[in-house]
C-alpha positions as CSV (number, residue, x, y, z in Angstrom):
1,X,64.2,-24.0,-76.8
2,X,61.0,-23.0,-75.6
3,X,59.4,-22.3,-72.0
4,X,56.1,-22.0,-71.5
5,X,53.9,-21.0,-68.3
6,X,50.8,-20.3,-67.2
7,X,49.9,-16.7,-65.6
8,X,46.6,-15.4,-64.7
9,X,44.5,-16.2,-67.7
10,X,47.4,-16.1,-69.9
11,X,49.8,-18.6,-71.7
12,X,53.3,-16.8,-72.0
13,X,55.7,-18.4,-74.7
14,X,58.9,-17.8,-74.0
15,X,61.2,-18.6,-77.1
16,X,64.8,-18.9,-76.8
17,X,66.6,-18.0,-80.3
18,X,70.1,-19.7,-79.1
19,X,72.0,-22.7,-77.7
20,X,71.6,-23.1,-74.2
21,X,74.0,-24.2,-71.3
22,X,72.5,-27.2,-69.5
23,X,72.9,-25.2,-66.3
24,X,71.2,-21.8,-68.2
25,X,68.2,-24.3,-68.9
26,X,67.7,-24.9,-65.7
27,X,68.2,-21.8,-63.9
28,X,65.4,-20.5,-66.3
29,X,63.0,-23.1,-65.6
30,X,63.4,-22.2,-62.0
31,X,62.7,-18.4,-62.3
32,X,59.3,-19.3,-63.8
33,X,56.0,-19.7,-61.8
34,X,55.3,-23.4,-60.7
35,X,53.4,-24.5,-64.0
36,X,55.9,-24.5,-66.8
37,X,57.4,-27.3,-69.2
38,X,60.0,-26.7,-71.4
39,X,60.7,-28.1,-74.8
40,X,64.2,-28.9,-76.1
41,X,65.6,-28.8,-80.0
42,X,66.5,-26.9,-83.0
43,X,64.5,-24.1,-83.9
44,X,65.2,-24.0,-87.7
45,X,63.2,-27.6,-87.1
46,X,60.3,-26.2,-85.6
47,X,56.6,-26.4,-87.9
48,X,53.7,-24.4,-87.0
49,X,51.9,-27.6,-85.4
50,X,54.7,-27.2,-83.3
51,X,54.2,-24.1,-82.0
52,X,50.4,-24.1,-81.9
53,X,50.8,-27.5,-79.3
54,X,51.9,-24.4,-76.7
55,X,48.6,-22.8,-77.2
56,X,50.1,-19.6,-76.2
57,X,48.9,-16.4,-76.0
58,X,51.3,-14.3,-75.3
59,X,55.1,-14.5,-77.0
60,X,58.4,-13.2,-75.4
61,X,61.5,-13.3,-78.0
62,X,64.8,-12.4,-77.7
63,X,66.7,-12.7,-81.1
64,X,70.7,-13.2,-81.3
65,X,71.5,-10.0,-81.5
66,X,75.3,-10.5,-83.4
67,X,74.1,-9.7,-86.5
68,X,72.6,-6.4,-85.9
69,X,75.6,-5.2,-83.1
70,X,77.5,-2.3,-84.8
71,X,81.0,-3.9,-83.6
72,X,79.6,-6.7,-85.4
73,X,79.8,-7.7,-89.1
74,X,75.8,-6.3,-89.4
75,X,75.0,-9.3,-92.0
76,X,71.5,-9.0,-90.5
77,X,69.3,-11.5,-91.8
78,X,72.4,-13.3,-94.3
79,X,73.9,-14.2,-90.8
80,X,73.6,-18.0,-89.8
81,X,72.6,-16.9,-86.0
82,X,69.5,-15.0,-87.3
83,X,68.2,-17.7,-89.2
84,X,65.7,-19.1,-85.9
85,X,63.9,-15.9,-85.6
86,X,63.4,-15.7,-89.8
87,X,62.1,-19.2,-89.3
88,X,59.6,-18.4,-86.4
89,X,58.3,-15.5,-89.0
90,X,57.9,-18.0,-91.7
91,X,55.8,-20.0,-89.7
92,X,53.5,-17.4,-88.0
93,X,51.0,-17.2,-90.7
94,X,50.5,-20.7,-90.9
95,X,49.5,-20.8,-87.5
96,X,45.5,-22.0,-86.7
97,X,46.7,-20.5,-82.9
98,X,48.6,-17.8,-83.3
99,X,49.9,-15.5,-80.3
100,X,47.8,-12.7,-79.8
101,X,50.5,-10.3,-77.9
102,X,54.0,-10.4,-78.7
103,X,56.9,-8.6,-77.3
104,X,60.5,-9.1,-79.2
105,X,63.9,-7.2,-77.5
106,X,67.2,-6.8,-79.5
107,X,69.9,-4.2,-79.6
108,X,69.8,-1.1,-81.2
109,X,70.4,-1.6,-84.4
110,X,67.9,-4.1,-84.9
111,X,66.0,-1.6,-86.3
112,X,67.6,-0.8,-89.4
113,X,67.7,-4.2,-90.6
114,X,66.2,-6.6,-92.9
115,X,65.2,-8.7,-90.4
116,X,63.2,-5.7,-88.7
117,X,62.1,-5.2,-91.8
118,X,60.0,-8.6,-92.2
119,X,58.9,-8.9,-88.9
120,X,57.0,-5.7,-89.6
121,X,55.7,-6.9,-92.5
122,X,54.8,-11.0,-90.7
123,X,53.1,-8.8,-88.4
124,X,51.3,-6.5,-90.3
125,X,50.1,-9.5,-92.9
126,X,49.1,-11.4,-89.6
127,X,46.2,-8.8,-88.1
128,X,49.2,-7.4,-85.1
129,X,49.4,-3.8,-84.4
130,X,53.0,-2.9,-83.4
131,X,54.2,0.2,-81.4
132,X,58.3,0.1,-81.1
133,X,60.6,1.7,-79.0
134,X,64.4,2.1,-77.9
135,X,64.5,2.4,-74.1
136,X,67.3,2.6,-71.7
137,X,66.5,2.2,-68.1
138,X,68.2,5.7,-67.7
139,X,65.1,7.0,-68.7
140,X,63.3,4.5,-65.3
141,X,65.6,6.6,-62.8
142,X,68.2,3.6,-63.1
143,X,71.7,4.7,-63.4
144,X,72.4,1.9,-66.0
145,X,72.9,2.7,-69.7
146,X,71.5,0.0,-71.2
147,X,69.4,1.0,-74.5
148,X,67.4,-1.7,-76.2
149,X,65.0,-2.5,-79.1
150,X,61.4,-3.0,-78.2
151,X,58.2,-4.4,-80.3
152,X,55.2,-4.5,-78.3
153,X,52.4,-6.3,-80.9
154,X,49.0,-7.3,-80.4
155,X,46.6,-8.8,-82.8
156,X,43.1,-6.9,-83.7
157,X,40.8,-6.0,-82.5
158,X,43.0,-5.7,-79.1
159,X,44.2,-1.9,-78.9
160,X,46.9,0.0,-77.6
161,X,46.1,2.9,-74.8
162,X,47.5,5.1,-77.3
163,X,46.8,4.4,-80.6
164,X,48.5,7.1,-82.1
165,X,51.9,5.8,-81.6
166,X,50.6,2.5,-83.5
167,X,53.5,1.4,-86.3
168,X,55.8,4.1,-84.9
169,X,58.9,4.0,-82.8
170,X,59.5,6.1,-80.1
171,X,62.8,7.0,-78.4
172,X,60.5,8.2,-74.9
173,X,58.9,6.3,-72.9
174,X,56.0,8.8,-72.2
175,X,53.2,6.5,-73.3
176,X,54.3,3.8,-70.7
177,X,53.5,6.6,-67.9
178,X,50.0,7.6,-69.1
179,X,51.3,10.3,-71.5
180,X,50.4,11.0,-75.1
181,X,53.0,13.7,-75.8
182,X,55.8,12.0,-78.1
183,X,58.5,13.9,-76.1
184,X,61.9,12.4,-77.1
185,X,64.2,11.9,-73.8
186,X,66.4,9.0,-74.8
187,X,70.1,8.4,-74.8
188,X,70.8,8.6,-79.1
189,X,69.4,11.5,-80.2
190,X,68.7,14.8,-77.9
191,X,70.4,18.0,-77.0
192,X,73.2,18.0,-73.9
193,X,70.9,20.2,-72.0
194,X,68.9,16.9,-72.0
195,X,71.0,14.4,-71.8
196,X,72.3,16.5,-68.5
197,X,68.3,16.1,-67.3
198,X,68.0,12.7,-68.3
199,X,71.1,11.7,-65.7
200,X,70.4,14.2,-62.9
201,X,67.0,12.1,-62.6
202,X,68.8,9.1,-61.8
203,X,70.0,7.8,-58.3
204,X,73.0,7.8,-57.1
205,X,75.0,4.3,-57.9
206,X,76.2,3.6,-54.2
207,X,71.9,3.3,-54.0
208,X,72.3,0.2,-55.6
209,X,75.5,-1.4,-54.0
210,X,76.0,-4.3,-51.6
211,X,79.3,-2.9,-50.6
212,X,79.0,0.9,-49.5
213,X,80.5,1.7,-45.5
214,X,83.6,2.3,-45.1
215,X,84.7,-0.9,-44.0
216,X,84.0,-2.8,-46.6
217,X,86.4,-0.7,-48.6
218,X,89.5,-2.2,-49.5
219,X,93.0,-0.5,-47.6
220,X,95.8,0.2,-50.0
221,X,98.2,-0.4,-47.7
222,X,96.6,-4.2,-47.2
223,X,98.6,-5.7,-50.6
224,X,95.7,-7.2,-52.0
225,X,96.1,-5.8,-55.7
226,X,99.7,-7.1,-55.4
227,X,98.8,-10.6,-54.1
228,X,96.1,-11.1,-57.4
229,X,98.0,-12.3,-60.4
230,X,96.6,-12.0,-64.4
231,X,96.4,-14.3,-67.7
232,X,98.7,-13.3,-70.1
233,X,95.7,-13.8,-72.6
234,X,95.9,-9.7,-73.8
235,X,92.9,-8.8,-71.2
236,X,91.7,-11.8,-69.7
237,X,91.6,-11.5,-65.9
238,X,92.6,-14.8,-64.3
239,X,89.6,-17.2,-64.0
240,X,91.4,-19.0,-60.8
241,X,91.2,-16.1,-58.9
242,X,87.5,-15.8,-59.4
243,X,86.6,-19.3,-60.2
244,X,86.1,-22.2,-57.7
245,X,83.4,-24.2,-55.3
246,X,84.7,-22.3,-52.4
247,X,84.3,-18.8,-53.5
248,X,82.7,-16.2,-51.1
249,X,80.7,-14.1,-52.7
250,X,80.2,-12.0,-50.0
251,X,84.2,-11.2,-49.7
252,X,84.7,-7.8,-51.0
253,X,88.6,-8.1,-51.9
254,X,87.7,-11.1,-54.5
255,X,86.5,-8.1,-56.4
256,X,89.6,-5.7,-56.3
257,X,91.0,-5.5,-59.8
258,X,94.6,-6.4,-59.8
259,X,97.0,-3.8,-59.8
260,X,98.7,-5.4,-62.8
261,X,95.4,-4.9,-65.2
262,X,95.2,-1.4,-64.3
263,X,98.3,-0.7,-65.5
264,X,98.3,-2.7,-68.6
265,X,94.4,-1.7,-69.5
266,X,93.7,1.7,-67.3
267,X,93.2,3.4,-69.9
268,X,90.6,1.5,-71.6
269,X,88.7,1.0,-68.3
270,X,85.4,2.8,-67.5
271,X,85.7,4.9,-64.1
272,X,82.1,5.4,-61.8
273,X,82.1,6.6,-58.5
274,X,79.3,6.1,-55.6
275,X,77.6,9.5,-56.2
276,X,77.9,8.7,-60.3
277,X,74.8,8.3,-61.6
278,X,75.5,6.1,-65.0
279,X,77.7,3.6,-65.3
280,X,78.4,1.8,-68.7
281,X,75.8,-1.5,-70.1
282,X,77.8,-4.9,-68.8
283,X,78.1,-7.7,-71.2
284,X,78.4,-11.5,-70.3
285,X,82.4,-11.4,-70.6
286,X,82.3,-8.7,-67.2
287,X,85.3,-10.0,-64.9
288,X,87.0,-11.9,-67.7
289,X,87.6,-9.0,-69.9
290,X,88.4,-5.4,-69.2
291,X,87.6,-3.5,-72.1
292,X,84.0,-2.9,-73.2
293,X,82.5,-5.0,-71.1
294,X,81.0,-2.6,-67.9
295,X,82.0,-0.4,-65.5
296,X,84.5,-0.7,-62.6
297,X,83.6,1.0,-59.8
298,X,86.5,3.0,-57.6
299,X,86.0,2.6,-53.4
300,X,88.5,5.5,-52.8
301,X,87.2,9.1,-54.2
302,X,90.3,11.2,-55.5
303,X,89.8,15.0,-55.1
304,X,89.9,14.8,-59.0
305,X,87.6,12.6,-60.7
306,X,88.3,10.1,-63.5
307,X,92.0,9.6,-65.4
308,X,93.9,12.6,-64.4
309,X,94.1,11.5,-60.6
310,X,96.5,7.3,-60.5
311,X,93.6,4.8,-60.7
312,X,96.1,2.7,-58.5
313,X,95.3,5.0,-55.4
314,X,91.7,4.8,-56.3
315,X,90.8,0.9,-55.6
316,X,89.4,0.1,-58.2
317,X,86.9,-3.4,-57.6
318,X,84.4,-5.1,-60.3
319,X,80.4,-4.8,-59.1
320,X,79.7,-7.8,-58.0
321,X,76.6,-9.7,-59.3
322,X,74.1,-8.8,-56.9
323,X,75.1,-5.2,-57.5
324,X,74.9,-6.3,-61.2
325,X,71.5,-7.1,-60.9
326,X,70.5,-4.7,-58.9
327,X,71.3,-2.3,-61.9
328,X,69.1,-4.6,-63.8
329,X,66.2,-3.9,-61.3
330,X,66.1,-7.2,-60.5
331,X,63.8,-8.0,-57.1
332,X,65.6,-7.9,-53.4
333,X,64.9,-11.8,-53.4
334,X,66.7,-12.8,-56.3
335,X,69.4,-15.0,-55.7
336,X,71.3,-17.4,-57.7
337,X,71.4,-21.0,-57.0
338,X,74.8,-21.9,-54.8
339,X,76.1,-24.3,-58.1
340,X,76.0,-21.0,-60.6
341,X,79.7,-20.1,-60.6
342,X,80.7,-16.6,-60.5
343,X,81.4,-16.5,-64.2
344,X,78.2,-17.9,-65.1
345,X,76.5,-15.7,-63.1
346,X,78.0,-12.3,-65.2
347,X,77.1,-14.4,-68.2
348,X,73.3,-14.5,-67.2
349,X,73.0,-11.4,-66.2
350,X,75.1,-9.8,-69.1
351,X,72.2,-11.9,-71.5
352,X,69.1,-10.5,-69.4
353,X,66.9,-7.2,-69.7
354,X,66.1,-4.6,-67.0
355,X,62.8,-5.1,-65.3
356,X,63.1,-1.1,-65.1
357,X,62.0,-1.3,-68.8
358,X,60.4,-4.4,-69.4
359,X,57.9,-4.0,-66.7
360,X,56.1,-1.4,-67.9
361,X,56.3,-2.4,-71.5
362,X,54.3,-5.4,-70.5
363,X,52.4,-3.1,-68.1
364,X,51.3,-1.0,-71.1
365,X,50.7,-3.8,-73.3
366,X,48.3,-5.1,-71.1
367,X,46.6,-2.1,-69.9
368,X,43.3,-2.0,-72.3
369,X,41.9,-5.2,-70.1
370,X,38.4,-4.4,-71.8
371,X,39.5,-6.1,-74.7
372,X,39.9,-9.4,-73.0
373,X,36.5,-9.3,-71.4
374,X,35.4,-8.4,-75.1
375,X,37.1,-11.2,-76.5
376,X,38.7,-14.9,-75.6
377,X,41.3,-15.2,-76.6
378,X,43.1,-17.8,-78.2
């Protein structure tokens, strides 16, 4: 599926490598600016007539990223789901209207495949200079690890601020904050003295919470993790309690994990605090699953910290989506239309980026604005 809009003097592609919900089609169409039209069908069908009809100038794509996951099989390119974005390369150089800018997100991982691999060398073949990095918006002050693939690629003779980092990837986002200096700050290869730097310059959580006096903490003494029942499905919370037309969102206690999950999953659960400053990347399946899929955040501070003090007495709750998305830097007007369910809401927001990172990747990518005064683009 494809949505395209109009911005300034730019035509922004944006492609989506996957099967889409009927209501996930929709909510995207409304988060886009008043001119856009979006296109419906299998990408593996697509020709390059196709995609020069969007006349686009600038393309945003966001690869499946199963095949490159390292709890994943990592078939890379042999797997089925990565077969759209192999056939969007295929078809670049055919193009009579290619994009001029491109900027493609995936996990980490990404990098070290064969699929990475080809892109590089589509690009390269198709006059695009590429500069790469893996971000997290720990490194943006956020207190979200969330570290990502970026390729920001634009077609000669456009020009990056900084060409020296041209066909390299870069684990720092220095070049994005008017700095040359390659100075590696990210969260998969540096020294603990770092790593400590890197998450004493991030706020506080409870700076990004909905839910922070004390009265909207939840009493242990009021029952509520007793009165919340679980699926026996291994770690499946149950969907009834969360699921529903007449669900408050702004009710706090619909957040409380049951007392029954904590003792059957405590240990596999992820512990943050108000006065934390990282909590763990959430994933579409956050409030159905326990394990692996975000952090839970506890409203009752123990003397000690973490596992050794009973998670009961701690209160645990899930963030709620706002507070999700809050972590994802979305803006204080974002709100989700009233028919988006709570689960579909998680789902969305465990499938988007964080405007911490993106916005200055696009920022940067669009910085030398001599070069559109120098040329028209396409």
């Amino acid at each position: 599926m494809g949505v395209c809009c109009n911005f300034f003097r730019f035509r922004f592609l944006c492609i989506v490598l996957r099967q889409l919900e009927q209501w996930e089609l929709l909510f995207i169409c409304l988060c886009f600016v008043e001119q856009y039209w979006s296109r419906q069908g299998n990408i593996q069908n697509l020709t390059e007539v196709d995609l020069d009809s969007y006349q686009a100038n600038v393309w945003l794509l966001s690869p499946p990223c199963q095949p490159y996951t390292r709890q994943g099989l990592q078939k890379h390119s042999a797997d089925a789901r990565a077969f759209s974005f192999l056939n969007i390369l295929e078809l670049m150089p055919r193009m009579s209207k290619p994009p001029d800018m491109l900027l493609v997100e995936n996990v980490v991982g990404f990098e070290t495949s064969d699929t990475h691999a080809k892109m590089l060398e589509v690009l390269a073949n198709s006059g695009l200079v590429t500069q790469e990095f893996i971000l997290s918006p720990l490194q943006f002050g956020v207190p979200y690890s969330r570290p990502r693939y970026f390729c920001l690629a634009k077609r000669k003779p456009l020009s990056f601020q900084y060409q020296l980092f041209n066909n390299q990837l870069l684990l720092s986002p220095s070049p994005l904050f008017g700095n040359n200096e390659k100075t590696v700050i990210g969260e998969n290869s540096q020294s603990q003295e770092n790593w400590d730097k890197l998450i004493d310059s991030c706020q506080p959580i409870e700076n990004f919470l909905e839910f922070t006096s004390s009265s909207d903490q939840v009493n242990t003494e009021t029952g509520l993790f007793a009165n919340a029942e679980v699926s026996g499905n291994d770690q499946e919370t149950s969907e009834t309690f969360v699921e529903g037309d007449e669900f408050d969102f702004g009710a706090i206690d619909q957040f409380v994990v049951p007392l029954s999950l904590i003792e059957r999953w405590g240990s596999a659960m992820d512990i943050v605090y108000p006065d934390s400053k990282r909590c763990c990347c959430f994933t579409k399946s956050y409030y159905r699953y326990v394990k692996g899929t975000g952090s839970l955040l506890a409203t009752i501070q123990p003397k000690n910290k973490g596992k050794t003090s009973s998670l009961k007495e701690q209160c645990l709750r899930y963030f709620t989506p706002r507070e999700v998305a809050n972590l994802h830097s979305f803006p204080k007007d974002f709100q989700f239309p009233k028919h988006i369910s709570l689960r579909q809401r998680y789902a969305m927001l465990g499938n988007s980026l964080s405007v911490a990172v993106v916005a200055p990747l696009l920022q940067y990518m669009f910085a030398n604005r001599h070069d559109f005064s120098a040329q028209e683009l396409h």
